[in-house]
ZAMARGU-4260 file (C-alpha; in steps of 0.2 Angstrom, whole numbers, plus 5000, padded with zeros to 4 digits):
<rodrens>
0) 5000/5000/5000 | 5006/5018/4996 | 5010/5027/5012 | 5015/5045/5004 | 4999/5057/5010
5) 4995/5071/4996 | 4986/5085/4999 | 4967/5088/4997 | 4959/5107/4988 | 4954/5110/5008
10) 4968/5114/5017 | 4971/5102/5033 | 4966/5087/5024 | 4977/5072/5014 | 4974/5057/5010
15) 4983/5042/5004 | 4980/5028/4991 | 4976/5010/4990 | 4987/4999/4979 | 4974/4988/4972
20) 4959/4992/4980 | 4944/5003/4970 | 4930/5014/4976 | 4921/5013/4960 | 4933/5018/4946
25) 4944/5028/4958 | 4956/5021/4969 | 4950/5017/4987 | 4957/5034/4999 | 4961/5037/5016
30) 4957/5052/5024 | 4967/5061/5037 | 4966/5078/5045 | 4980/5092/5054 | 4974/5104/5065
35) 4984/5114/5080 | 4977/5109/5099 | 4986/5118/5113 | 5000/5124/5103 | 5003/5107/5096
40) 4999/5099/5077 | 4987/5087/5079 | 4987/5071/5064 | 4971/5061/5066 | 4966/5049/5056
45) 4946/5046/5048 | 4945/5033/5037 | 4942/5026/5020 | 4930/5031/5006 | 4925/5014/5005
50) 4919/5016/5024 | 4909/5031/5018 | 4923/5045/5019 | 4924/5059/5008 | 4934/5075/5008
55) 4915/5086/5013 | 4914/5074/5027 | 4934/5079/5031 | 4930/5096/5031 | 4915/5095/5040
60) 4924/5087/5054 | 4940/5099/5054 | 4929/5115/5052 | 4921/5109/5069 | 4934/5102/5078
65) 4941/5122/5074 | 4927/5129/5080 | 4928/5120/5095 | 4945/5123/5101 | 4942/5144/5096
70) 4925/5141/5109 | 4934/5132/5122 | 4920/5117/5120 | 4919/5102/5114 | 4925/5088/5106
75) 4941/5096/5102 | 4949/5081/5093 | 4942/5064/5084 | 4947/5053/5096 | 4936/5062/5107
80) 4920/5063/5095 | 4921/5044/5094 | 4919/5042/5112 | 4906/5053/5113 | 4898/5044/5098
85) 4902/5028/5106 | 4894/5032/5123 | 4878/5039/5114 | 4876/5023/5106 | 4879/5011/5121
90) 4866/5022/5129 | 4854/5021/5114 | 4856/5000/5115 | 4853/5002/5134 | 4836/5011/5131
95) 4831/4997/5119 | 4833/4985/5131 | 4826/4992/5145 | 4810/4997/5132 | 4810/4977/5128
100) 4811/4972/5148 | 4794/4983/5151 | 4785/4972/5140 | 4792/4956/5143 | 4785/4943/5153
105) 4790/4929/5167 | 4782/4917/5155 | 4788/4925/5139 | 4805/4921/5146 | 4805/4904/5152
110) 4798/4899/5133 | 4815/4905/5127 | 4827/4898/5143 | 4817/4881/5142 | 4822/4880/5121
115) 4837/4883/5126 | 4839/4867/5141 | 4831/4854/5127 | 4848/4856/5121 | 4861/4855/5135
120) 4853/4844/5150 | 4844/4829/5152 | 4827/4824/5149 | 4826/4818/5168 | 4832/4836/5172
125) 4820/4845/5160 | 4806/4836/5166 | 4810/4841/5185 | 4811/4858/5179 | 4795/4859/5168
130) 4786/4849/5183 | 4792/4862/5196 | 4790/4876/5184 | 4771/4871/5180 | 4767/4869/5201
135) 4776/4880/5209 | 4783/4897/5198 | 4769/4897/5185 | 4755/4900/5196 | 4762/4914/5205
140) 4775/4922/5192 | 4771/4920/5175 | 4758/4933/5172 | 4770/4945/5179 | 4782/4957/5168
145) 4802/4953/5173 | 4805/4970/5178 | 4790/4970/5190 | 4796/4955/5200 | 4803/4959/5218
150) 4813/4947/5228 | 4795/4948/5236 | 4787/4938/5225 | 4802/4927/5224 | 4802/4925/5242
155) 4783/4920/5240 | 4786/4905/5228 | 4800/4898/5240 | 4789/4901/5255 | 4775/4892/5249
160) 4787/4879/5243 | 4795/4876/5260 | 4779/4876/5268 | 4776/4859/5258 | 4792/4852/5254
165) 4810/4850/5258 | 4821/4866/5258 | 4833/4855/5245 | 4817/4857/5234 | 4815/4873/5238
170) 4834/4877/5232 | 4831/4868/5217 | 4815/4881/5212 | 4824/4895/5219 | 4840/4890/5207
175) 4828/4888/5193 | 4822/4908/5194 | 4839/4911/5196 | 4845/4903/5180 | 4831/4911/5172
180) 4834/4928/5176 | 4852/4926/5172 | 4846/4919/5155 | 4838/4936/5153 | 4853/4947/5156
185) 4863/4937/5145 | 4849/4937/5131 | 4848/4958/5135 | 4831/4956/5140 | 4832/4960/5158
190) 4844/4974/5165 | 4841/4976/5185 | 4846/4963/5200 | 4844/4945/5198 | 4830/4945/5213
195) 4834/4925/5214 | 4850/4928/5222 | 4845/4937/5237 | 4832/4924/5244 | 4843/4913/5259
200) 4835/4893/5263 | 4841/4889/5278 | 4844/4866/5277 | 4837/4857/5289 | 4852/4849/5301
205) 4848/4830/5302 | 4859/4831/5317 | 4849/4827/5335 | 4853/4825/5353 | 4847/4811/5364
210) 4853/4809/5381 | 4856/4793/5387 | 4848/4783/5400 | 4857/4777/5417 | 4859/4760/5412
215) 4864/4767/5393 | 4879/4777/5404 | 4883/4760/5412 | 4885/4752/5397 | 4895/4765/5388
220) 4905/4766/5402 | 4907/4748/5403
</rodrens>
C-alpha cells in the first residue's frame, strides 16, 4: 500500500491511496486531517472512502473540531468525537433493552430459557424443571412482567414451597428463577438485579441430641 499522503483542495486534509483496491473507478482513499490543539499539530486519522469517507465529510469534521478549540467546548479532537459517539450509542442499545424488559413477561422468558435446556441437559432434568416450573413458579409468576418482580414475590414461591416440601426442593425452584433471570441478562432482556439471588433457605440439620439413659451410661462406660 502507498504510504506518501497528498494533499486535498481543503487545506488540513490528505489522503493516501490504496494499491489495488477501488472505490468505484477511483482508487480506494484514506482520509486524514491536521489541525493545531494547545500549541501542538494534531494528525488524526478518519477513514476510507469505501467506509463512507469523503473530503466534505473531512472538512466538515476539521471545520468543527476548529470551532471548537476557538469556543473552548467540545469535542476538540476525533478521538474524542468517537467516544462521545460511542457512549451515545451504548446508551441508545441500553434504552432498547430496557423498552424490551417493560414488556416482557416471566412466562415469555421461560419459553425462550426452556428451548434453550432441550439442548444441554437431560430429559430427567427438563422434566423436573418443567414439573416444578408448571406447580410452583407458574401459578404465581408468569403473568408478571420481569422487571416487575421483587425478591418479594420470589420469596413468595420459595415460602409456599417450604411450607410443603423439603428446603433441597426449595433450592432447586429457587436455582431455577435464578437461572432464568440470568438467561435474561445474557439474552439483554432484563437489565436490574437478579431477585433469585437474594432469597437465603436455611437446610434442615439431620443432626439430633438424645441423652442417654442410666443403664445406657453403664453400658458405655462399661
Amino acid at each position: 500500500m502507498t504510504q506518501a499522503y497528498k494533499a486535498c483542495k481543503t487545506p488540513g486534509i490528505s489522503f493516501k491511496e490504496h494499491d489495488t483496491r477501488k472505490n468505484g473507478k477511483l482508487k480506494d482513499r484514506y482520509f486524514r486531517i491536521r489541525y493545531r490543539l494547545n500549541r501542538r499539530n494534531i494528525t488524526e486519522a478518519l477513514g476510507w472512502s469505501t467506509q463512507g469517507m469523503t473530503e466534505q465529510k473531512a472538512s466538515a469534521i476539521l471545520s468543527q473540531l476548529k470551532e471548537n478549540i476557538r469556543l473552548g467546548k467540545h469535542p476538540q479532537t476525533v478521538a474524542e468525537m468517537r467516544a462521545i459517539d460511542k457512549q451515545a450509542q451504548r446508551q441508545e442499545e441500553q434504552e432498547k433493552i430496557e423498552v424490551e424488559a417493560e414488556r416482557i413477561t416471566f412466562s415469555e422468558v421461560w419459553k425462550k430459557y426452556i428451548e434453550v435446556q432441550k439442548t444441554c441437559v437431560t430429559r430427567r432434568h427438563l422434566s423436573t424443571e418443567q414439573s416444578y416450573y408448571k406447580t410452583w413458579i407458574m401459578p404465581k409468576l408468569s403473568k408478571l412482567k420481569l422487571t416487575n418482580i421483587t425478591i418479594d414475590d420470589v420469596q413468595n414461591v420459595i415460602s409456599e414451597v417450604l411450607d410443603k416440601r423439603s428446603p433441597k426442593t426449595a433450592c432447586h425452584i429457587r436455582a431455577i428463577i435464578r437461572q432464568v433471570f440470568n438467561f435474561a441478562i445474557g439474552r439483554e432482556l432484563y437489565y436490574k438485579k437478579n431477585p433469585a439471588s437474594e432469597i437465603k433457605i436455611k437446610l434442615n440439620d439431620n443432626k439430633r441430641n438424645r441423652y442417654l439413659t442410666l443403664d445406657e451410661a453403664k453400658i458405655l462406660l462399661n
